[in-house]
N, C-alpha and C positions, 0 to 999 in steps of 0.2 A: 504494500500500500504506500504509495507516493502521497505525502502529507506537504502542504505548499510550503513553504522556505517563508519565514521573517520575513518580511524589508529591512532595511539597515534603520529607517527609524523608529520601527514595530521595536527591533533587536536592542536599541540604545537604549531605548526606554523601560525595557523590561533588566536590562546588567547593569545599564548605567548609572540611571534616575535611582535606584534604592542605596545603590553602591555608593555617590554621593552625598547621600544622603546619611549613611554612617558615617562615612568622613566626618559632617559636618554632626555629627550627635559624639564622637569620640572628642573630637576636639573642643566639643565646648568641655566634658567632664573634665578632660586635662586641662584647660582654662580654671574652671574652677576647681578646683586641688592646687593646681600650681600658684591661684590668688588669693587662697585663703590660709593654707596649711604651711606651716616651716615643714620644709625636706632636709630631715637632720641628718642624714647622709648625701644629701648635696651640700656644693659651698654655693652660698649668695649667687656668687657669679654664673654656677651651672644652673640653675634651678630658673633666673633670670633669663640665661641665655635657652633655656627649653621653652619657658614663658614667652619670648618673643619668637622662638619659631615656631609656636605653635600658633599663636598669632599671625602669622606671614602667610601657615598655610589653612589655615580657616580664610583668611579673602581671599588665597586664589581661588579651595576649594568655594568659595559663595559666588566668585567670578566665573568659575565652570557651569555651575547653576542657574546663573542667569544669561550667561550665552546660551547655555542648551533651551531655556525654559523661552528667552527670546525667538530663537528659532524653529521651537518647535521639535524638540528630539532632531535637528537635523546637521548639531555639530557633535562629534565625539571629543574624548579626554586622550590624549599619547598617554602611551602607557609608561614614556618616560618622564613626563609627570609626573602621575600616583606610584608611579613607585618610592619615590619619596615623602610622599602622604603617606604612604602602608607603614612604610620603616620607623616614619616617626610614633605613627597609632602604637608600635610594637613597640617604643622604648616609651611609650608613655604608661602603655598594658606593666610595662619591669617596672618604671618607678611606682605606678598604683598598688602592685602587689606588695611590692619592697614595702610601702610606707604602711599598707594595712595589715601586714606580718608586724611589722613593729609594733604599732599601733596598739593592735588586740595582744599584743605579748606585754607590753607598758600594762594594759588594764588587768590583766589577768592577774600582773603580779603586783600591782595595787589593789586590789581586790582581795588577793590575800594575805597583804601583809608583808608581802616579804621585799619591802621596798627598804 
C-alpha cells in the first residue's frame, strides 16, 4: 500500500513546530534556575556566562519561530543550528540534575540533623 508522502510543509510542521517548541520551554526553565538559584558549583563567571547563552539562544530559537510561523511552515531550521541549541538543553539537563542532587542531599541532611 503506497500511503502519499508529506509535503515538506505538512513535514516541518509536524518535527519542527513541536521541536521548537521544547527548545523554547527548556530554555526558559534554565532561564529560570540560572536567575534565581546560586550554582554553588559554578563560579559567578560560569553560571553568568550559561545565563547569557542561554539567553542568545532563546531569540534565535523565538526568531526561528516567527520566521516559520511568518511563512507558514515554509522555512526550515539547518540543522547546524540546533545543534547547538541540543548541546546547550544537555548541559543545562547536567547543571539541573547537579544542583537538584545537591539540593535534596543539603535537605535531607538538615532534616536530620546531621548538619
Amino acid at each position: 500500500m503506497n500511503q502519499p508522502q508529506p509535503s515538506t510543509p505538512e513535514l516541518l510542521k509536524t518535527i519542527l513546530e513541536p521541536l521548537l517548541v521544547d527548545f523554547d520551554y527548556w530554555f526558559e526553565r534554565s532561564l529560570s534556575l540560572l536567575e534565581t538559584e546560586d550554582i554553588t558549583f559554578l563560579t559567578k563567571e560560569e553560571q553568568s556566562d550559561l545565563l547569557k547563552r542561554v539567553k542568545e539562544a532563546q531569540q534565535e530559537v523565538n526568531t526561528a519561530k516567527m520566521l516559520f510561523n511568518a511563512t507558514d511552515g515554509q522555512v526550515g531550521v539547518e540543522l547546524s543550528t540546533m545543534m547547538p541549541w541540543h548541546q546547550l538543553v544537555r548541559e543545562c539537563w547536567g547543571v539541573a540534575i547537579r544542583w537538584r542532587s545537591l539540593a535534596s542531599g543539603a535537605s535531607e541532611s538538615a532534616a536530620s540533623g546531621n548538619d
